[in-house]
C-alpha positions in Angstrom: -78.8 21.6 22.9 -75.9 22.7 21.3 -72.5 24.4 23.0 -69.7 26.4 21.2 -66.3 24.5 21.3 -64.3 27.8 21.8 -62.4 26.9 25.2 -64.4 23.9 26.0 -62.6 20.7 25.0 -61.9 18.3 28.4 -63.6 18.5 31.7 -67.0 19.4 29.9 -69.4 17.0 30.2 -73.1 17.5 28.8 -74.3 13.9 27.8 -77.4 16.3 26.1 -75.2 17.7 23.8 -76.4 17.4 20.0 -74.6 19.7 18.1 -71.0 21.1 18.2 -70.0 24.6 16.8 -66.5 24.3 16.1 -64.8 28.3 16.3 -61.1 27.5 17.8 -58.5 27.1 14.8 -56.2 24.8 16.5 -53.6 22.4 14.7 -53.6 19.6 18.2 -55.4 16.3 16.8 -55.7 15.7 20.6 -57.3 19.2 21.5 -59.4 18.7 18.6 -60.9 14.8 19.4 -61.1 16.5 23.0 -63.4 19.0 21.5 -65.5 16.8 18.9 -65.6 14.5 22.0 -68.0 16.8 23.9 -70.8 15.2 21.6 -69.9 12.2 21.5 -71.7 10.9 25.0 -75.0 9.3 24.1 -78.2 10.1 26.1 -80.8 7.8 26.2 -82.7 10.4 28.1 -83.4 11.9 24.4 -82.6 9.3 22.6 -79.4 10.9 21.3 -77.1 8.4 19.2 -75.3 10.8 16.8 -74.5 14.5 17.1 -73.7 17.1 14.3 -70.4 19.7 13.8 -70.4 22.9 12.6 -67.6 23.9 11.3 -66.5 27.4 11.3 -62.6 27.5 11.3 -62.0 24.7 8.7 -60.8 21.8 11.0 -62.9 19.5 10.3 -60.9 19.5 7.0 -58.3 18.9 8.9 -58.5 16.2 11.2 -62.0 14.4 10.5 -60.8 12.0 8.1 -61.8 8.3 8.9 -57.9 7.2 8.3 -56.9 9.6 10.7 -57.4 8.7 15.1 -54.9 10.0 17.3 -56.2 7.2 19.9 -55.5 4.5 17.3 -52.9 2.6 19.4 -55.0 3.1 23.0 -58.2 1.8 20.7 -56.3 -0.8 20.1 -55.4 -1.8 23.4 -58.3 -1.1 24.8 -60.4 -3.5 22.4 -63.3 -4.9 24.5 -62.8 -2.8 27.6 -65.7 -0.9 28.1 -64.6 3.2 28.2 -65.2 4.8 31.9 -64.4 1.5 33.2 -63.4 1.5 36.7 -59.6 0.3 37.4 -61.0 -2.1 40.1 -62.3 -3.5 37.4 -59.9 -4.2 35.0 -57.6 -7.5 35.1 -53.8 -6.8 36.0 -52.4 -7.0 32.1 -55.5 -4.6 31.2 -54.6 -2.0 33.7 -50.6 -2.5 32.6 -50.3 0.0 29.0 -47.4 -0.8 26.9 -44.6 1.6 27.3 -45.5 3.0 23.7 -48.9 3.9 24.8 -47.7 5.7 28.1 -45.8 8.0 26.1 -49.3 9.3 24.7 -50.6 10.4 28.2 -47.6 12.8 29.0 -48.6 16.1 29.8 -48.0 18.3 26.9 -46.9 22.0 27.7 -49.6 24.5 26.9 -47.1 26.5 25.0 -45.9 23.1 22.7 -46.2 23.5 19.0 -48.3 21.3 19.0 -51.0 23.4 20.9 -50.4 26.2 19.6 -53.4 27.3 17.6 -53.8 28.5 14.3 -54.5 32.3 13.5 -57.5 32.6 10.8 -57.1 34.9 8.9 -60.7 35.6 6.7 -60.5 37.2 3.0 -63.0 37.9 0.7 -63.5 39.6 -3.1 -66.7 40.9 -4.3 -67.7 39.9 -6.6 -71.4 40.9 -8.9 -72.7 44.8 -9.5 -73.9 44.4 -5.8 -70.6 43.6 -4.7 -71.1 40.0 -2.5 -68.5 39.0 -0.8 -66.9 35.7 -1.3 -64.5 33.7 0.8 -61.0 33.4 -1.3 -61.2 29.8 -0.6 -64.5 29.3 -2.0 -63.7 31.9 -5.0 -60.8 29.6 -5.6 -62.5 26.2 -5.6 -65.7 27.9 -7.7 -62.9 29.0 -10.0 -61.1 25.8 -10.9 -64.2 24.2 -10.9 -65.3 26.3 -13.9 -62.2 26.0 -15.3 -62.1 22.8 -15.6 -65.8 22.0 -16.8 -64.9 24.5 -19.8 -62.2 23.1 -20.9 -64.7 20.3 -22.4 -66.2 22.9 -24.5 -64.5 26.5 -24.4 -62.0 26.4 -27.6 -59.8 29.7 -25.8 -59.1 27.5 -22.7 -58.8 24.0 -25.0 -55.9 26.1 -26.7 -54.0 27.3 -23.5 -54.8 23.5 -21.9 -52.8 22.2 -25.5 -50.0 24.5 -24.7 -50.7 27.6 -27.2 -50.8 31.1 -25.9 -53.8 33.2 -26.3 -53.2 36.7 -28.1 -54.1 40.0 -27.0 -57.7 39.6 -29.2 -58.0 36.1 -27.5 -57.1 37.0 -23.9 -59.5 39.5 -23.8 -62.5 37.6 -25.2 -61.7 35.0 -22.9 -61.7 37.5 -19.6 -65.0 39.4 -21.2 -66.4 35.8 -21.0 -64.8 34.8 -17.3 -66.3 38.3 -15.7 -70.0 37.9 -17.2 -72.8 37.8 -14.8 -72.1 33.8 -15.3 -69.0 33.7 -13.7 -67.7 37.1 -12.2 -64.0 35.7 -12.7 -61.2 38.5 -13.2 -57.9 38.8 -12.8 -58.1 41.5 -9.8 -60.0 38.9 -7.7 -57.7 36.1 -9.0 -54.8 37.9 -7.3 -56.1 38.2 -4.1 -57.1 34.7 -3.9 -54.0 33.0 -4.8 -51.9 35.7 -2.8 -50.3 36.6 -6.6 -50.0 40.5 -7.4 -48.6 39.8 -10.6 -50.0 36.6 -11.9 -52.3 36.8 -15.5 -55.3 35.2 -16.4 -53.3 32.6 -18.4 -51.6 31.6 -15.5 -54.8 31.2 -13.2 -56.2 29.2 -15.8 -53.5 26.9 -16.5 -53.3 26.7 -12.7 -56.9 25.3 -12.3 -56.2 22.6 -15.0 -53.0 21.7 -13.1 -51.0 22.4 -15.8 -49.0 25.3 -13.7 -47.9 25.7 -10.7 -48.6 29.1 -8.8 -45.8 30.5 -6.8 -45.9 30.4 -2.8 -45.7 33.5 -0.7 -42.4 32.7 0.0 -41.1 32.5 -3.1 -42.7 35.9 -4.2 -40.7 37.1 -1.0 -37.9 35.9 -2.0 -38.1 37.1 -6.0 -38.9 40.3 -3.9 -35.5 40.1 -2.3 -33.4 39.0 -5.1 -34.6 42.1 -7.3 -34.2 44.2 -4.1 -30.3 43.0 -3.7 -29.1 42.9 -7.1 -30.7 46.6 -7.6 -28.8 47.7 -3.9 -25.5 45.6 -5.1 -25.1 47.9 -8.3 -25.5 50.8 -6.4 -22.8 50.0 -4.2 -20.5 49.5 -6.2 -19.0 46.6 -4.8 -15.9 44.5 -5.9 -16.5 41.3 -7.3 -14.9 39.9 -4.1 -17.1 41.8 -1.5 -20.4 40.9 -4.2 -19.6 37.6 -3.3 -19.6 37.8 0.3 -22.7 39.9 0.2 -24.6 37.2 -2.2 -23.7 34.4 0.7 -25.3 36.6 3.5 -28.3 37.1 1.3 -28.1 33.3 0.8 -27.9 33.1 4.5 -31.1 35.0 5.5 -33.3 33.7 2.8 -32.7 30.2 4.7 -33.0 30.9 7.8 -35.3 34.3 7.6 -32.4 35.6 10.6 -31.4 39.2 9.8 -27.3 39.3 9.9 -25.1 40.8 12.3 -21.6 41.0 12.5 -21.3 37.4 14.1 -22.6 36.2 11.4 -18.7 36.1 9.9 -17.7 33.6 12.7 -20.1 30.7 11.2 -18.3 27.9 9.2 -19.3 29.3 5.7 -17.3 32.4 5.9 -14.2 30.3 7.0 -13.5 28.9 3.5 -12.4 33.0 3.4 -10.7 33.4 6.3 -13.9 34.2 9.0 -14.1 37.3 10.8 -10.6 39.1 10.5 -10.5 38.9 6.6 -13.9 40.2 6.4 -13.0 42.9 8.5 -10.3 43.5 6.3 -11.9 43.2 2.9 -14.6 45.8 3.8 -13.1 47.6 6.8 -14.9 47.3 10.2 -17.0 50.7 9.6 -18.1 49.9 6.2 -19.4 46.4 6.9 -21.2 47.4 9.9 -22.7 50.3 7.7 -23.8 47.6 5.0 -25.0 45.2 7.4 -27.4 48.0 8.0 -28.4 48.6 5.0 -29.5 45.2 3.9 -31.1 44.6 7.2 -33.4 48.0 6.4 -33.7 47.9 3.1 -33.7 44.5 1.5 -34.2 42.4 4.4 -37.8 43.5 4.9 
């Protein structure tokens, strides 16, 4: 028997259960134990004593690590006591939990963080003359593999692992031998796996031997930005003064991803300048509204 752990995670009871598909992405250790718990009853009516997961979202990669038990501290107290016991049953000090365990067993709002689930979001590049497609996670760990097993024998990767840089002749010998039926490695699908439009195949490589450290998302956003603004702030024509105000509001929405409004004068890092007023008067009240625009259409995007 097996069930799909979608929506099912408490209040499902199937003692018959043998085998778990797990398809909800969620980032709750207690949602997930709830979920891996629905085959964890035995059943001596089939002799069940173990159960298997199938794990199609990835959280098993998560959360089933043997150093890792929500319950750890109810375990604990509950050494020796017999789950599904009956309170009747228990001594006094057994039925009394510790005011640190208590806290465990308030109800969570649905809405919490830490219910929230995670969206999965599946990518692939093809890869072959047939075109397969490949998970970018897989195509990623495949790739660093290989990497890293030539590197004990491919003299082009030995020289970017000591530090050199390839030439043109070299780089493209290498990437001839990276995209061969052996491998189907290029820089096109290297992109789209690591998120990186404008990384090279040096880069990737030195990436899989750890020698490199790819940039996030974010920071790519942000480079984004900063190439956006200084290009806008030229345009403008701003005086050095106004520049400098304009860099702290870019400053501003980089850490805390909040597009700018006018209020944003009134916060204790524009008062070292004088707050609202002098703002007003260093741009005029029409022309900062105007560039407040601006940045929040064009560069704030």
């Amino acid at each position: 028997m097996a069930v799909s752990v979608g929506m099912l995670d408490c209040g499902f009871d199937a003692p018959k259960v043998e085998n778990i598909l797990m398809i909800r992405p969620t980032k709750s250790p207690i949602l997930y134990q709830q979920m891996r718990g629905r085959g964890s009853r035995l059943s001596p009516v089939i002799n069940k004593v173990s159960f298997r997961t199938y794990d199609f979202v990835g959280v098993t990669r998560d959360f089933n690590d043997e150093s890792f038990n929500p319950y750890s501290e109810i375990l604990e107290h509950r050494k020796g006591i017999p789950w599904g016991t009956e309170p009747e049953e228990l001594t006094k000090e057994e039925r009394e939990i510790p005011e640190n365990i208590k806290k465990i067993f308030v109800q969570v709002p649905e809405e919490a963080p830490e219910n929230i689930d995670m969206i999965v979001k599946r990518e692939h590049v093809e890869v072959g003359l047939k075109g397969e497609k490949v998970d970018v996670a897989d195509y990623q760990s495949q790739w660093e593999t290989e990497v890293q097993k030539l590197s004990k024998i491919d003299p082009l990767i030995q020289k970017i692992k000591s530090g050199k840089e390839l030439d043109d002749e070299e780089i493209q010998k290498l990437a001839e031998k990276l995209n061969s039926p052996e491998f189907y490695f290029n820089e096109v699908n290297l992109r789209t796996a690591y998120h990186y439009p404008e990384g090279i195949l040096s880069e990737f490589v030195k990436a899989a031997l750890k020698l490199y450290k790819l940039p996030t998302e974010e920071q790519l956003q942000e480079k984004k930005i900063d190439n956006l603004f200084e290009a806008w702030l030229v345009e403008g024509n701003f005086s050095s003064q106004q520049a400098k105000i304009l860099r702290m509001i870019k400053s501003q929405y980089l850490a805390n991803k909040e597009k700018p409004d006018i209020s944003i004068f009134n916060q204790p890092l524009f008062s070292q300048f004088g707050g609202l007023p002098a703002i007003l008067k260093l741009f005029g009240e029409k022309e900062i509204q105007t560039t407040l625009k601006e940045l929040n259409s064009k560069i704030f995007v």
